[in-house]
N, C-alpha and C positions, 0 to 999 in steps of 0.2 A: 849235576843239576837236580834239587829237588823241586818235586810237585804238589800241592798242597794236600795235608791228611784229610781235610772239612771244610766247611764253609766257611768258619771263622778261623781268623789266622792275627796270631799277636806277636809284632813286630818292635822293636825300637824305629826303625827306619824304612818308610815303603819309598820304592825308587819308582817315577813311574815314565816309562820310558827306556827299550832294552839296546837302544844303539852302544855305540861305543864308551860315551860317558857315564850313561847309566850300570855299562856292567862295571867300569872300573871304579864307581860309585858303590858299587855291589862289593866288589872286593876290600875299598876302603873301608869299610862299613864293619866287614868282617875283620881287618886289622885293625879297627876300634875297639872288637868287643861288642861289637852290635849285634842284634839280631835283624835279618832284613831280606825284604821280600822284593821282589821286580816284575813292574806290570806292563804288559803291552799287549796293544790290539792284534798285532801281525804275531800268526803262528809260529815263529821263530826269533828266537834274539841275533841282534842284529842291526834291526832299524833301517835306514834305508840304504847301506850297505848289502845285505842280506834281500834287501827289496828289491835294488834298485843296479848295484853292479859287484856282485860279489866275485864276477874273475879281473874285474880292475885291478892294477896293479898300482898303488900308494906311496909314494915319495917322500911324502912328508910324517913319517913317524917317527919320533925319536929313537935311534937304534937298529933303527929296521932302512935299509937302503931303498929296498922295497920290499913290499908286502902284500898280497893278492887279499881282495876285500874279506873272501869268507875267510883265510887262513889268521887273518888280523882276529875275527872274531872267533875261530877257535882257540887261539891263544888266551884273548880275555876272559872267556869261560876258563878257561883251565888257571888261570891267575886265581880265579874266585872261587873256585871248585872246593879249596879244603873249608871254605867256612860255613858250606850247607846252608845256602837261601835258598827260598821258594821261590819258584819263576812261576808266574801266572802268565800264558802265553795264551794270546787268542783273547783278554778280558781287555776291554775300553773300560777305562775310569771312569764313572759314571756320576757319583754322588758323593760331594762332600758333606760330611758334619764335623763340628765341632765339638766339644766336650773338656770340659772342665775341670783339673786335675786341682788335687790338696793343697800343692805346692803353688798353684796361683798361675800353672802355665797352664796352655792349652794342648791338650791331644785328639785326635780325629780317627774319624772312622768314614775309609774309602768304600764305598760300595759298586762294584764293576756292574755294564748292562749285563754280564753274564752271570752273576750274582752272587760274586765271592763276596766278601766283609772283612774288612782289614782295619783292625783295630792298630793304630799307630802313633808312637812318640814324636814323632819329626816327617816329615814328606820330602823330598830332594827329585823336583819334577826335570826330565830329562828328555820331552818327548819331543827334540828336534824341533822340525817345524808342523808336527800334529800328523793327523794324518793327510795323505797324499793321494790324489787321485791321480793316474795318468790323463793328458788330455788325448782325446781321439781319435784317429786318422777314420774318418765315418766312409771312406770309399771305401775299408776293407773291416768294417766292423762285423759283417757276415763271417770271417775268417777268423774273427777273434778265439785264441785258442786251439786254431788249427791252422797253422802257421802266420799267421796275427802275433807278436808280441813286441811288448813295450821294453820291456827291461830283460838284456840277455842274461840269463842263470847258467848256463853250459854253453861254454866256447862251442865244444864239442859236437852238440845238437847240430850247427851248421855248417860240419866238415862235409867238404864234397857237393854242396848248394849253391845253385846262385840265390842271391843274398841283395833285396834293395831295402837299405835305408834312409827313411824321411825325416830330414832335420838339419838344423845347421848349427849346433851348438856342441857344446862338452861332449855328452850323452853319443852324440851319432858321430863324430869323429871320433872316438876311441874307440867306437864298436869298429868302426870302416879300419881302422887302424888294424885292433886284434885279429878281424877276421879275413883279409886281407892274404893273409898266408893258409889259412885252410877253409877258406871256401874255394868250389869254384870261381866264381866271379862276385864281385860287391861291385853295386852302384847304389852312392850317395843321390839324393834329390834336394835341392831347395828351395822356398819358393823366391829366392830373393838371391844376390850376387853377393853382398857381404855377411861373413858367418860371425857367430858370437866365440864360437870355440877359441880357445890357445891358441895363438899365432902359434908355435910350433908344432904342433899337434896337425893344424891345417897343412903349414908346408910341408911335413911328415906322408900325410894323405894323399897331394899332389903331386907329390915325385914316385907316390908308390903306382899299382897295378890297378887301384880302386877310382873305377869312374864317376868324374864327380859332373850332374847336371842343373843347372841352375837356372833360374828365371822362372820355372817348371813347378807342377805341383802333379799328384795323382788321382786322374780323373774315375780311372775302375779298376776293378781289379778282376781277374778273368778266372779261370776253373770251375769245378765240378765238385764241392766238396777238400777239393786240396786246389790249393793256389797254383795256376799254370802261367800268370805272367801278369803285368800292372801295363794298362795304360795311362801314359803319362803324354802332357800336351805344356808344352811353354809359351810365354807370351807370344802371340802373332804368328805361330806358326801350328801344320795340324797335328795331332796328337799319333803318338807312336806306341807301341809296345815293346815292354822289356820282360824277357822269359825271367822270370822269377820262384822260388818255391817257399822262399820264407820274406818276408816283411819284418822290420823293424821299425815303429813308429815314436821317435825319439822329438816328439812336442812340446814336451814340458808337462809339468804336471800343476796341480792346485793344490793348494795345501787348506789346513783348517785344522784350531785348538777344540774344536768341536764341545762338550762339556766346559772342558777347565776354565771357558770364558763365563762361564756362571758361578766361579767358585766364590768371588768376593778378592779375587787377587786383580790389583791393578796389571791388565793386559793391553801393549799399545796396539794401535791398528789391527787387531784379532790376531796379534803374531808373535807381539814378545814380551818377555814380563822383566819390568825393572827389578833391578834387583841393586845391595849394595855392595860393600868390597869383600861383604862376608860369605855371599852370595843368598843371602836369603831378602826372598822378599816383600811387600807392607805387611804381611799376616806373619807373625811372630812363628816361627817350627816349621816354615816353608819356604823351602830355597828351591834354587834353578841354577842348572850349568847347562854347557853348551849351546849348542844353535839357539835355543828358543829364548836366552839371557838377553838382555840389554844392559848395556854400561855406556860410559863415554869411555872412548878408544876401543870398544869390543871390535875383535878378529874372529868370523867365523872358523877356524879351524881346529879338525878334530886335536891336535898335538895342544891347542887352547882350551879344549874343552876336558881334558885330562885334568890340567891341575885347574880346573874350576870345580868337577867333579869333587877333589882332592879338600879345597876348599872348604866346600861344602858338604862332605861330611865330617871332619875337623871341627866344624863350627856348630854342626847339628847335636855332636856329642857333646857341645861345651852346654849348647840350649838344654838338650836332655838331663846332664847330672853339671849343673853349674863349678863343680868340684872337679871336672875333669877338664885337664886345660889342653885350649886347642891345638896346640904342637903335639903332638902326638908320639916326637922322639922318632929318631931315624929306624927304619927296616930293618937295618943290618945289627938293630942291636936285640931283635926278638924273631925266634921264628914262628911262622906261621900255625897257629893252633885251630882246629874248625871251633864253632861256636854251634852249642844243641839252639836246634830250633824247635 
């Protein structure tokens, strides 16, 4: 992984968005001959893999039976690693321009809130569903960051804890799930009797050791600096307490394309930008894959967002040197060369 020399940085291709698609966006980019750089607000590549459930384990990757979220995204670094792109990590995309080349096509200059400059041939925006806020469990915001957290990062951190987590969706039944076997105790809460999560996932959690309480929500949370237990109260009846030392508040979150809704790119309901089969899209040298595309028939899935990635940088080189055609000819018949940036 490189990091930028200066503040100006000239690229064939800025990625911007370092999830899954965007790195493998990175590496295509680099099996073009591109030169190309990758922008994202969150201090690590990743995306919300890396944000959001990096000891999840992943089913659905081509090749991979399963794959554990961060080990997925060491692999895609190290897939892209020979061809030396710049990762700007920590910069939100800030400012687009446009700019006007000899050749009649357009090139742009990105300028991050943190104040890099990115002079670029083509844009291949990648950044999921924008950025993410968790929503709050506000009884235990005092806690926040002292045994408060939204999104588990270390299994590990809650060996030997009891463990309650709020939610009833994906998110909080696969944490009840993992942590199940090395915590002391997990109790699941919901405020409601029916859950969003995977039917097997839920039956999963139901036959195992993890108490699950429903109808219920959390009215306080109790300690001194470190969390000593959550009072919890369910419909019609008085509220109780459960010893606790870590929270997990699995609400859901908000999303928001924050800037890129001012770029002049048609964006639907502030969430996702049409695009066509080439994946670029109404502003000519700017395309989009994964999560944040729209098509008719789109599939969010990452295993979907690989050859949309794929796609679109194929098609960004053909935009770039019209002379270069978008099949780009099989892997196996060149190896891998870095590219100077």
């Amino acid at each position: 992984m490189t990091t930028p020399r200066s503040p100006l940085i000239e690229v064939d291709v800025l990625i911007i968005g370092a999830g899954p698609a965007g790195l493998f966006a990175a590496y295509y980019s680099g099996f073009r001959g591109l030169a190309v750089a990758v922008m994202d607000s969150l201090p690590e590549p990743g995306g919300q893999i890396s944000a959001m459930y990096p000891e999840k384990l992943i089913y659905d990757i081509a090749g991979y039976p399963a794959i554990r979220g961060r080990d997925l995204v060491e692999r895609l670094l190290e897939q892209a690693a020979p061809f030396a792109g710049i990762y700007l990590l920590g910069h939100r995309a800030e400012l687009l321009e446009r700019r006007a080349v000899p050749e009649g096509q357009e090139s742009f200059t990105v300028t991050s809130a943190e104040g890099a400059v990115v002079h670029t041939k083509s844009i291949i925006i990648t950044g999921g569903i924008g950025t993410f806020t968790p929503r709050p469990l506000h009884a235990a915001a005092a806690y926040e960051g002292q045994g408060l957290a939204y999104f588990v990062r270390r299994l590990d951190d809650y060996a030997g804890v009891d463990v309650l987590i709020v939610g009833g969706g994906d998110s909080a039944f696969d944490w009840a799930q993992a942590l199940s076997p090395i915590a002391r105790s997990v109790v699941l809460v919901h405020r409601r009797d029916k859950f969003s999560a995977h039917p097997a996932t839920v039956a999963a959690v139901l036959e195992s050791d993890v108490t699950v309480v429903t109808n219920a929500e959390v009215r306080a949370v109790l300690g001194n600096g470190v969390i000593t237990a959550a009072e919890i109260a369910a419909n019609g009846e008085s509220a109780w307490q459960i010893p606790c030392q870590r929270i997990i508040a699995s609400l859901g979150f908000t999303a928001n394309l924050g800037p890129l809704t001012q770029w002049g790119i048609d964006v639907r309901n502030r969430r996702h930008i049409p695009v066509d089969s080439t994946m670029q899209t109404d502003v000519r040298g700017i395309f989009a894959a994964g999560d944040i595309n729209e098509y008719p028939g789109k599939v969010r899935l990452i295993a979907v967002g690989f050859g949309e990635a794929a796609t679109a940088v194929n098609n960004a080189a053909h935009y770039i040197d019209p002379n270069e055609p978008v099949f780009p000819g099989h892997s196996t018949d060149a190896a891998p060369t870095a590219v100077p940036v």
